[in-house]
Gaussian input, Z-matrix of N, CA and C with variables (Angstrom, degrees):
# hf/3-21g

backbone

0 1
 N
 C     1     B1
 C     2     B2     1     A1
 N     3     B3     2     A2     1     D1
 C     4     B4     3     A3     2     D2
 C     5     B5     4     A4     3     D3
 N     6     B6     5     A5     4     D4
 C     7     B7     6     A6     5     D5
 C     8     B8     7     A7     6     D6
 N     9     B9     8     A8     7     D7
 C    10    B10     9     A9     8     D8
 C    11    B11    10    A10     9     D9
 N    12    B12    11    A11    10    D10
 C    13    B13    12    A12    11    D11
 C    14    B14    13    A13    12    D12
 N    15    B15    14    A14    13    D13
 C    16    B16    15    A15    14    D14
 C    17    B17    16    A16    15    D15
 N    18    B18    17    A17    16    D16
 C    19    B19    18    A18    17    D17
 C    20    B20    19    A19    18    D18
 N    21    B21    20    A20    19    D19
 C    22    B22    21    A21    20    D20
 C    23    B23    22    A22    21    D21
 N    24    B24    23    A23    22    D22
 C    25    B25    24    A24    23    D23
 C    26    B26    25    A25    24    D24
 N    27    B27    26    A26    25    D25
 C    28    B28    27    A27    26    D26
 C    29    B29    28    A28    27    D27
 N    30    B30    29    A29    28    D28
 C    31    B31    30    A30    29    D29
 C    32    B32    31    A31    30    D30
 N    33    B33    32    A32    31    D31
 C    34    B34    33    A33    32    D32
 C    35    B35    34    A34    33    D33
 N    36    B36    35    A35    34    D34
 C    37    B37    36    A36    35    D35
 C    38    B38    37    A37    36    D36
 N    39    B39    38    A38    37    D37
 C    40    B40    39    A39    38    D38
 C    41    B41    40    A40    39    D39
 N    42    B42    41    A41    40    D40
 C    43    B43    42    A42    41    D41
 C    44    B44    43    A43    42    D42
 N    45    B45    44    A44    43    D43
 C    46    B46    45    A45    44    D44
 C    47    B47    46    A46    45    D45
 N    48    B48    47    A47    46    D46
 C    49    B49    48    A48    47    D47
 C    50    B50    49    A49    48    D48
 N    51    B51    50    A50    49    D49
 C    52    B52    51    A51    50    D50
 C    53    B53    52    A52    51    D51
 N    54    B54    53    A53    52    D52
 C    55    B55    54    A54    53    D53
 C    56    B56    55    A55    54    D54
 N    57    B57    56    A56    55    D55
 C    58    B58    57    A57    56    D56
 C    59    B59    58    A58    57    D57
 N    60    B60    59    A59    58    D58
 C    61    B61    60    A60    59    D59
 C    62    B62    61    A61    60    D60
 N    63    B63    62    A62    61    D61
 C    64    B64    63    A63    62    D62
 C    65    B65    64    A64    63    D63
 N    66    B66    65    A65    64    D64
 C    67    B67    66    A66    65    D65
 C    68    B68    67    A67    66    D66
 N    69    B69    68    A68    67    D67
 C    70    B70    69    A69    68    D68
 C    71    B71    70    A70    69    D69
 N    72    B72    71    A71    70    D70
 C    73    B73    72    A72    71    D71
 C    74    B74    73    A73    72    D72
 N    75    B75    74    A74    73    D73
 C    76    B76    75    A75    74    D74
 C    77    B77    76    A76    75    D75
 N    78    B78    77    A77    76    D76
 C    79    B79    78    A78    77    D77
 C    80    B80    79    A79    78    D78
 N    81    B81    80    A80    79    D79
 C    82    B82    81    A81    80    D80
 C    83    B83    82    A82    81    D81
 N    84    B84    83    A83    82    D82
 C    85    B85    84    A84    83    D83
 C    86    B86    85    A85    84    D84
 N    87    B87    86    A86    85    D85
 C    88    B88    87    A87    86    D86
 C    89    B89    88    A88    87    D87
 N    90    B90    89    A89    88    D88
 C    91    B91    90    A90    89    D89
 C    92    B92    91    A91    90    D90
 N    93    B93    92    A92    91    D91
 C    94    B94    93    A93    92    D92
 C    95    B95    94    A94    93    D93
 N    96    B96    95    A95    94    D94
 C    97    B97    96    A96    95    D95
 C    98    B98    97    A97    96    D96
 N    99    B99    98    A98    97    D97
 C   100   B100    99    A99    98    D98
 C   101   B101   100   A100    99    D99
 N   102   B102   101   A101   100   D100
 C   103   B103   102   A102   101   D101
 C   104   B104   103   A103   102   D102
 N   105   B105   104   A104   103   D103
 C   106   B106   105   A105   104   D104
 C   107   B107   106   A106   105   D105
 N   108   B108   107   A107   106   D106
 C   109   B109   108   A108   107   D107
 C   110   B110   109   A109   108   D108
 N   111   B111   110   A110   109   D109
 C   112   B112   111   A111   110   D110
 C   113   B113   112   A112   111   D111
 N   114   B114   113   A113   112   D112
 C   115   B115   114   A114   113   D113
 C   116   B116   115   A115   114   D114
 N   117   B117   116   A116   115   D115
 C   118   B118   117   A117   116   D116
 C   119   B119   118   A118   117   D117
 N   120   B120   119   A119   118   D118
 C   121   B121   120   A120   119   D119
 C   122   B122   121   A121   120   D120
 N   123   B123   122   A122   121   D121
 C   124   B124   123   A123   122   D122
 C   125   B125   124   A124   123   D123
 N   126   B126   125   A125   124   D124
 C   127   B127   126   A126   125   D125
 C   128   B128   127   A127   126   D126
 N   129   B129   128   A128   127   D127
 C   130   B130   129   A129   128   D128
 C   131   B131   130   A130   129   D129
 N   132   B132   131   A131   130   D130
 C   133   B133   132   A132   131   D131
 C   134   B134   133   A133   132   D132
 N   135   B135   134   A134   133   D133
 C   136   B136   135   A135   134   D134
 C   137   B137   136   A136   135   D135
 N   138   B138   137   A137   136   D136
 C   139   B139   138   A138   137   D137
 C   140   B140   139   A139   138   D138
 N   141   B141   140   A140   139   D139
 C   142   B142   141   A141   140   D140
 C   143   B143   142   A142   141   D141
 N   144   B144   143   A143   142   D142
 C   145   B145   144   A144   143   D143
 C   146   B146   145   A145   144   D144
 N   147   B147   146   A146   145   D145
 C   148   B148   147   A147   146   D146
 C   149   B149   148   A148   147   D147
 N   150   B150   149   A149   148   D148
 C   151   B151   150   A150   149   D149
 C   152   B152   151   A151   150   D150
 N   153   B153   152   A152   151   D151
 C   154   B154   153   A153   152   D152
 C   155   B155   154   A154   153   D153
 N   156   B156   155   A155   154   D154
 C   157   B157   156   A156   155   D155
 C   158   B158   157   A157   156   D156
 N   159   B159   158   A158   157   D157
 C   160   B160   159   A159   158   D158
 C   161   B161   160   A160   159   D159
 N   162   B162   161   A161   160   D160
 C   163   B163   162   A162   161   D161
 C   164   B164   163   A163   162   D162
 N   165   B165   164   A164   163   D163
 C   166   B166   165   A165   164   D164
 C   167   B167   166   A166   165   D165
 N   168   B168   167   A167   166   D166
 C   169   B169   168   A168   167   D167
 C   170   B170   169   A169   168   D168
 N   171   B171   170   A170   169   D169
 C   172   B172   171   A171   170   D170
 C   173   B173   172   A172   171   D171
 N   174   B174   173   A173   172   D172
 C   175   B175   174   A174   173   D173
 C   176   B176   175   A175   174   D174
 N   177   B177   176   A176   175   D175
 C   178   B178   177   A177   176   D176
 C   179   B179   178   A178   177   D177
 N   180   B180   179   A179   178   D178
 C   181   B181   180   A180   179   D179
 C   182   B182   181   A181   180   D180
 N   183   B183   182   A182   181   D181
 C   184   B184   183   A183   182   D182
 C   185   B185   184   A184   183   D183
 N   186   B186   185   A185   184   D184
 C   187   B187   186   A186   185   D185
 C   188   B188   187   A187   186   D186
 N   189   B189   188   A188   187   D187
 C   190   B190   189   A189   188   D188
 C   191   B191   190   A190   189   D189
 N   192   B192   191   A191   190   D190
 C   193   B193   192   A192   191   D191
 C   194   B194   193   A193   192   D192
 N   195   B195   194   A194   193   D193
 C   196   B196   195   A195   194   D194
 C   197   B197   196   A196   195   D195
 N   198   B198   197   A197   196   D196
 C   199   B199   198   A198   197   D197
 C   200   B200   199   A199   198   D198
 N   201   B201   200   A200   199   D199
 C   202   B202   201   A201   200   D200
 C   203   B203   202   A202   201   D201
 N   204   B204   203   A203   202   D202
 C   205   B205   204   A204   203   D203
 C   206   B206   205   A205   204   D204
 N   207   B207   206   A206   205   D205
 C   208   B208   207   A207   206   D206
 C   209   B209   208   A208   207   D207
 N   210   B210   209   A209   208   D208
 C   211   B211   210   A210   209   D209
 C   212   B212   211   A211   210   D210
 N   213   B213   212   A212   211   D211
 C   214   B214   213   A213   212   D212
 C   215   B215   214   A214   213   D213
 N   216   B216   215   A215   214   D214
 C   217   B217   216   A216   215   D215
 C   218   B218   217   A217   216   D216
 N   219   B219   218   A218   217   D217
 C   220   B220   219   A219   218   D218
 C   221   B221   220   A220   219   D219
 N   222   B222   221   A221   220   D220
 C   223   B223   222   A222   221   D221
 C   224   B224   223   A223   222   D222
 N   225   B225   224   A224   223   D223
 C   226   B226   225   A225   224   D224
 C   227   B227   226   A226   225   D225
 N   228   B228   227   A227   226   D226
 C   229   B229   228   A228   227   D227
 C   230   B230   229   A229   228   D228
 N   231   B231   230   A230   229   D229
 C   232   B232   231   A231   230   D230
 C   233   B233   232   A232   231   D231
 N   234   B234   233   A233   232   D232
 C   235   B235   234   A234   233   D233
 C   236   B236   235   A235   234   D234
 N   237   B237   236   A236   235   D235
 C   238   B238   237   A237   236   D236
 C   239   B239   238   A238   237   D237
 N   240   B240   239   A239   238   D238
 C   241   B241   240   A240   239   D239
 C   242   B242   241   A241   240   D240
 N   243   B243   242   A242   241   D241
 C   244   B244   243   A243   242   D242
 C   245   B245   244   A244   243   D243
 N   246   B246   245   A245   244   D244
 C   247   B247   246   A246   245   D245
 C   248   B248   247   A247   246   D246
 N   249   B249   248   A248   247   D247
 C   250   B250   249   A249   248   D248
 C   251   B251   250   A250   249   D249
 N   252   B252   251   A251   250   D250
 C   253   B253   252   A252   251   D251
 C   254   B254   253   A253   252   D252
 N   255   B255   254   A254   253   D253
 C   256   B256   255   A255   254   D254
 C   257   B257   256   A256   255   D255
 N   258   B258   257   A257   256   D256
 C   259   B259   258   A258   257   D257
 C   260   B260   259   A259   258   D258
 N   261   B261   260   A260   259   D259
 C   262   B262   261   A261   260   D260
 C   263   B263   262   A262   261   D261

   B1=1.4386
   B2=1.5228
   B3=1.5488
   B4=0.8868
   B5=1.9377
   B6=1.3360
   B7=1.4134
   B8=1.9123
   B9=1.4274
   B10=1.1063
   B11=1.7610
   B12=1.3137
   B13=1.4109
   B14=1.9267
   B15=1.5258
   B16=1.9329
   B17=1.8906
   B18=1.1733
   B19=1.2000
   B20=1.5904
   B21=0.9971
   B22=1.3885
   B23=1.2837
   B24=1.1992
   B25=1.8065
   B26=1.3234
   B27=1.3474
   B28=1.2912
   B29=1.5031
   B30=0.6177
   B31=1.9570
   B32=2.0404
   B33=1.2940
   B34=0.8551
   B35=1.6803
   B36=1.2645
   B37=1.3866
   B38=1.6721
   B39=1.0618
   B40=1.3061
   B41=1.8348
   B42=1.2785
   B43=1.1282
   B44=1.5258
   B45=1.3989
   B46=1.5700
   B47=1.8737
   B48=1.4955
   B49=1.3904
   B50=1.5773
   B51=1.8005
   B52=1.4159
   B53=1.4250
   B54=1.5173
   B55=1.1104
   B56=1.8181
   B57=1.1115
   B58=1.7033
   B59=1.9131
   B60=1.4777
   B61=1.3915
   B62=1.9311
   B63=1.3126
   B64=1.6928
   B65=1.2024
   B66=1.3108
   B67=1.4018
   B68=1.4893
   B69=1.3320
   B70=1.4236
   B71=1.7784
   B72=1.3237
   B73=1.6327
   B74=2.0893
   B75=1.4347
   B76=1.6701
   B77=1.4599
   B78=1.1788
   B79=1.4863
   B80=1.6310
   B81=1.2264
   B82=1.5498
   B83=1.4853
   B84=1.1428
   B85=1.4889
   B86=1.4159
   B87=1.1215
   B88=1.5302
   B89=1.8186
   B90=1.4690
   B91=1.4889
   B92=1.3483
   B93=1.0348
   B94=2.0062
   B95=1.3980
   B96=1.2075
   B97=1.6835
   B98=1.5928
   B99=1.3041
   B100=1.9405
   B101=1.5826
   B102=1.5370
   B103=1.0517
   B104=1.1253
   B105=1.6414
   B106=1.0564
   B107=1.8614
   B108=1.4337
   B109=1.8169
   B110=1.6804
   B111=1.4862
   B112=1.4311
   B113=1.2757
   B114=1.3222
   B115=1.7776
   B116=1.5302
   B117=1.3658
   B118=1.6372
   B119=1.8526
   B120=1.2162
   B121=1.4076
   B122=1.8639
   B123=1.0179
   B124=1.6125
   B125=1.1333
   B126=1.1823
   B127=1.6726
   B128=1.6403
   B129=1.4597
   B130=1.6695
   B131=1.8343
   B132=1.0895
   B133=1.5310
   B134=1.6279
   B135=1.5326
   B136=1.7474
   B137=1.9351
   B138=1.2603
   B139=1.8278
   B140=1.0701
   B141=1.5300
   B142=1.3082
   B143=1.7832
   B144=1.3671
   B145=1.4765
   B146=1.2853
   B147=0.9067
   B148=1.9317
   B149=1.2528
   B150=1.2260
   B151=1.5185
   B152=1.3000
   B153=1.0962
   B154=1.9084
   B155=1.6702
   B156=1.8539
   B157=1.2139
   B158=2.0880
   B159=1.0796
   B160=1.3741
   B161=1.8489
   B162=1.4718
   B163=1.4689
   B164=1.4758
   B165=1.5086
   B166=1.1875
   B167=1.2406
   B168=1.4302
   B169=1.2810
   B170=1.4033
   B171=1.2315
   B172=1.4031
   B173=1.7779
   B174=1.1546
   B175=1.5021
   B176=2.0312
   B177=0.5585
   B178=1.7754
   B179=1.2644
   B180=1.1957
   B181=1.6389
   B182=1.3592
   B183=1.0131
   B184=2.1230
   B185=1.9228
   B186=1.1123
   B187=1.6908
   B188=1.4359
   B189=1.4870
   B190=1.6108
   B191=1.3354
   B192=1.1077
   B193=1.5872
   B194=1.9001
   B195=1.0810
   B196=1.8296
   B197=1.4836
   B198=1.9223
   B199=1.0855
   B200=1.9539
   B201=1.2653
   B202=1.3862
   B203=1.6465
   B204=1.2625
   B205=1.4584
   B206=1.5346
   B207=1.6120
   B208=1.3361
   B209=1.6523
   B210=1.2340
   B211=1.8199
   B212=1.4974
   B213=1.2692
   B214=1.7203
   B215=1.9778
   B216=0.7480
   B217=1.0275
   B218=1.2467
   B219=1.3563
   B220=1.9118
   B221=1.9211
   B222=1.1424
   B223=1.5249
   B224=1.3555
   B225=1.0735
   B226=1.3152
   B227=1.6224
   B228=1.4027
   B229=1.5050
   B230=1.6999
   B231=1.2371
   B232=1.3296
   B233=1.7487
   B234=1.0042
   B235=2.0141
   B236=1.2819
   B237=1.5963
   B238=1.4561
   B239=1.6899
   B240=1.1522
   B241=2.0363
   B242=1.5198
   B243=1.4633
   B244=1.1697
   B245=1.5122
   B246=0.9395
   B247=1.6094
   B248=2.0366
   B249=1.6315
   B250=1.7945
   B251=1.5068
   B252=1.4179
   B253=2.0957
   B254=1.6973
   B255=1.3246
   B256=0.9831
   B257=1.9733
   B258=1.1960
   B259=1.4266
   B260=1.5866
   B261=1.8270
   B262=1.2653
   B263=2.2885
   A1=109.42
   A2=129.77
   A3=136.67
   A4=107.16
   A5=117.36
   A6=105.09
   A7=105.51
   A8=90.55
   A9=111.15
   A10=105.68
   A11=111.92
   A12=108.37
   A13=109.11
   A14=94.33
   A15=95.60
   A16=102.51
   A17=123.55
   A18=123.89
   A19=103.24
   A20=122.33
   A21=97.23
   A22=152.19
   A23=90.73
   A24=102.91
   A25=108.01
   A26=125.14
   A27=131.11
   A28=84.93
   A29=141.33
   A30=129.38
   A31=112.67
   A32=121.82
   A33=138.75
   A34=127.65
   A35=108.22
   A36=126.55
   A37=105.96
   A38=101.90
   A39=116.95
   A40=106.81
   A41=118.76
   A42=138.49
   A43=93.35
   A44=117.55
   A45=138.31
   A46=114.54
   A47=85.87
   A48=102.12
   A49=132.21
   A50=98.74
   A51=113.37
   A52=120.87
   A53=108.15
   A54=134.15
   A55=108.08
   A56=96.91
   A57=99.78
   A58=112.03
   A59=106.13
   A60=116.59
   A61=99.08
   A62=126.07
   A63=124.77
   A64=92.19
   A65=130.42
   A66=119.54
   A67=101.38
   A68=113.89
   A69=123.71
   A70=100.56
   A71=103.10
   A72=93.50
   A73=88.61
   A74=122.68
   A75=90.75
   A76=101.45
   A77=131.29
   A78=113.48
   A79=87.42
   A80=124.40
   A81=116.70
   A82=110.14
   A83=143.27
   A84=130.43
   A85=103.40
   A86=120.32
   A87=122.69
   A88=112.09
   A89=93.29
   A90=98.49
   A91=106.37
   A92=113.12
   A93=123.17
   A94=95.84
   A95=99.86
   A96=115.05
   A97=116.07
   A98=105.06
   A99=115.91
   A100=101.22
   A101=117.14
   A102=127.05
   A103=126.53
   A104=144.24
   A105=163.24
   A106=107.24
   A107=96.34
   A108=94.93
   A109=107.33
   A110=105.24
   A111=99.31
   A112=155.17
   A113=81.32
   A114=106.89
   A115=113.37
   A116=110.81
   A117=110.04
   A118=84.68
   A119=106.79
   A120=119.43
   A121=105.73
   A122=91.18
   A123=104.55
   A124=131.25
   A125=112.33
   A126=141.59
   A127=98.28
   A128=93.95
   A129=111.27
   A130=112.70
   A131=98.53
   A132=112.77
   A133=95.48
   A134=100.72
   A135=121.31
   A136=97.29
   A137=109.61
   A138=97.33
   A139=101.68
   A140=117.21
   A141=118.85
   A142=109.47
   A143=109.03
   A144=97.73
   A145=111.05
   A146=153.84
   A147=113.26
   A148=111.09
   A149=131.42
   A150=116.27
   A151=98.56
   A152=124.56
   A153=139.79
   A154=97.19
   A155=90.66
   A156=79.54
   A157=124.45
   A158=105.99
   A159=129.76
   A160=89.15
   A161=111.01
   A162=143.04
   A163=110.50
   A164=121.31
   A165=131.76
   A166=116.44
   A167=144.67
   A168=143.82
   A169=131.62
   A170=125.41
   A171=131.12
   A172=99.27
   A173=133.14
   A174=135.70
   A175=107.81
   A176=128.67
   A177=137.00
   A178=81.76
   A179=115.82
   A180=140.13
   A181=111.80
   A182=119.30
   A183=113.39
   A184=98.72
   A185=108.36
   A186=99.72
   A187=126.19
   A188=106.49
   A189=115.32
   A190=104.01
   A191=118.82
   A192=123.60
   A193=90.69
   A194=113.31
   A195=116.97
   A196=114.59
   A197=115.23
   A198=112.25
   A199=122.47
   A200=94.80
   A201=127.82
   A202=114.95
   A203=112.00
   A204=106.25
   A205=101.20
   A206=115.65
   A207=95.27
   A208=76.85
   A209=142.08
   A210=135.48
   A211=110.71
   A212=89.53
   A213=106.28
   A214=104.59
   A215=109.62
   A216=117.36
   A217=153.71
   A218=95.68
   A219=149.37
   A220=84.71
   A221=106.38
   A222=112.32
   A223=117.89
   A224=129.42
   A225=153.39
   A226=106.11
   A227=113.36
   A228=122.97
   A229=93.23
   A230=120.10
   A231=114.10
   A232=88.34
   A233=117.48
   A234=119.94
   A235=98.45
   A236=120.99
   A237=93.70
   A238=127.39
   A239=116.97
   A240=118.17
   A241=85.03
   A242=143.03
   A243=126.39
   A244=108.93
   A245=109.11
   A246=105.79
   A247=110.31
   A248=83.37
   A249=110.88
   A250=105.36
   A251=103.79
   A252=124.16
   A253=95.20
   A254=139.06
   A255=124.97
   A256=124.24
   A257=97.18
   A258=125.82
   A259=92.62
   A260=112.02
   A261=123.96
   A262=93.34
   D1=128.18
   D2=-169.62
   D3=-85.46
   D4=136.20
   D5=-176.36
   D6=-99.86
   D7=144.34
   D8=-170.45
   D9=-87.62
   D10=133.81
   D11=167.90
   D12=-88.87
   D13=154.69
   D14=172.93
   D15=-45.22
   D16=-61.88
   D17=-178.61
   D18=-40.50
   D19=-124.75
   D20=167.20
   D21=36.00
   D22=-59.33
   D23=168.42
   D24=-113.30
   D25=32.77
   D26=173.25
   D27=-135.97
   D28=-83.29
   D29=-170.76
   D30=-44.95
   D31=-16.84
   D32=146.62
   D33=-56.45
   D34=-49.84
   D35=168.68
   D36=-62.01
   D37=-65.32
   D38=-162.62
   D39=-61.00
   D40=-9.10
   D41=-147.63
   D42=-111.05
   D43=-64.24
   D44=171.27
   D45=-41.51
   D46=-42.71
   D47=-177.97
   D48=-68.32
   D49=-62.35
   D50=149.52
   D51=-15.17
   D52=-74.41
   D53=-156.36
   D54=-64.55
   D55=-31.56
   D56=-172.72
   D57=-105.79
   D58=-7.60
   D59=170.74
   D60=-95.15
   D61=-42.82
   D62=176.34
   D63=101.43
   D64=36.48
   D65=163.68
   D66=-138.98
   D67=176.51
   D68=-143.77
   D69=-106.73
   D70=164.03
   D71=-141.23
   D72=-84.93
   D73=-0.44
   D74=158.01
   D75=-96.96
   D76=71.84
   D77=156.04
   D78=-125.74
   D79=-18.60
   D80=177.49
   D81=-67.97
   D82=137.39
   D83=167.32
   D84=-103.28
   D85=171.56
   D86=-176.50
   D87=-105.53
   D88=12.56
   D89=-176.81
   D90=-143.72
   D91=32.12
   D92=160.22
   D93=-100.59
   D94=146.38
   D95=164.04
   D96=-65.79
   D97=133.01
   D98=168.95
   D99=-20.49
   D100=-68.68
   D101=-167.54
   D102=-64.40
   D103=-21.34
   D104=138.67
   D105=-33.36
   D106=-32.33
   D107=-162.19
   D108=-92.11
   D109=21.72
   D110=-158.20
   D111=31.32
   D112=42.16
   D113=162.51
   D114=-81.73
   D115=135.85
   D116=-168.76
   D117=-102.15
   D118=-177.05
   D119=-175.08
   D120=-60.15
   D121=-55.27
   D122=168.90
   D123=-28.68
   D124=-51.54
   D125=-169.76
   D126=-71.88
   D127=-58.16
   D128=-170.40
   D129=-65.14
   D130=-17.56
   D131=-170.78
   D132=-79.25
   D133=-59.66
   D134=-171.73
   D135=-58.47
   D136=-35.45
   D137=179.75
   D138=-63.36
   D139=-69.70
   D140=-175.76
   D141=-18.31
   D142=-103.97
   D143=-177.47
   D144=-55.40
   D145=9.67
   D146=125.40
   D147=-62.71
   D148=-52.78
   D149=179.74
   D150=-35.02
   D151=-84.86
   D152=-171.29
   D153=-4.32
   D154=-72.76
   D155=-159.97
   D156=-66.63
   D157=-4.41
   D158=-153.25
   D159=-76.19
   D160=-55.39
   D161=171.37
   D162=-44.75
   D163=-53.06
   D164=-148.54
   D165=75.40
   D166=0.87
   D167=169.57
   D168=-154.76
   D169=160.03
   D170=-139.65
   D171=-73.69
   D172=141.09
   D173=172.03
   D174=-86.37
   D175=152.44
   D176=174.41
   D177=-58.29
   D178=140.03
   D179=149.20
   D180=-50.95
   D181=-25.72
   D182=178.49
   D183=-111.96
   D184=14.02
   D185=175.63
   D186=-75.09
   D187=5.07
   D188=166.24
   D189=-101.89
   D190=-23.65
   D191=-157.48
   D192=-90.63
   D193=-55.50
   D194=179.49
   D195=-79.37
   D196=-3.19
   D197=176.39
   D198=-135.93
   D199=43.09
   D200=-158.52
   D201=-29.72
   D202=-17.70
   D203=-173.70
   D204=-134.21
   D205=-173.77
   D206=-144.74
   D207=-103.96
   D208=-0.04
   D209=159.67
   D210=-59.00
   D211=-49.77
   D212=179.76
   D213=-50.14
   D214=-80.65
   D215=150.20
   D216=38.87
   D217=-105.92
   D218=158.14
   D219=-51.97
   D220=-68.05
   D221=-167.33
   D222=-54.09
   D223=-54.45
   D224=151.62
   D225=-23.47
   D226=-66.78
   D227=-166.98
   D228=-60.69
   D229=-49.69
   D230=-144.01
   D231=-80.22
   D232=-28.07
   D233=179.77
   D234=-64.56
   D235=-57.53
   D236=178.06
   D237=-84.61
   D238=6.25
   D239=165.49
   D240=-74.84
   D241=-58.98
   D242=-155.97
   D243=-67.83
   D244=-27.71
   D245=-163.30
   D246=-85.77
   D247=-30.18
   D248=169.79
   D249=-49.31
   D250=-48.49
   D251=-167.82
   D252=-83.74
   D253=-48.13
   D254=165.80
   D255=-28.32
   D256=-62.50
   D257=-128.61
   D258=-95.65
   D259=-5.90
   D260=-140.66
   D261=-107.96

């Protein structure tokens, strides 16, 4: 499994996001809240597994909820690929 840096999984995010709001990837900031970006639960559910699958492995079920923005995030993802590649 290849480890992902926050960058990475923040240009990824930001990428996912863009793409499913129709606007261009600087109108996303990486420090607005999920919920601010009009993502309904749905949406946020459907990133998630793409992330998943993007990752190769499952994210915590509350990792949007404890990681609310897409820095938050990005940061988060890349702690657990490293810790995934550690441990691996």
């Amino acid at each position: 499994m290849a480890v992902v840096t926050a960058l990475e999984a923040q240009t990824w995010l930001i990428d996912k996001i863009a793409h499913r709001l129709g606007v261009s990837q600087s109108e996303v900031s990486p420090e607005v809240y999920f919920d601010e970006l009009d993502l309904d639960s749905t949406e946020a559910l459907i990133l998630a597994g793409e992330m998943e699958s993007w990752l190769g492995f499952e994210l915590n079920t509350t990792a949007l909820w404890y990681h609310p923005t897409v820095k938050d995030l990005a940061a988060y993802v890349a702690g657990e690929c490293a810790e995934r590649a550690t441990s691996a």
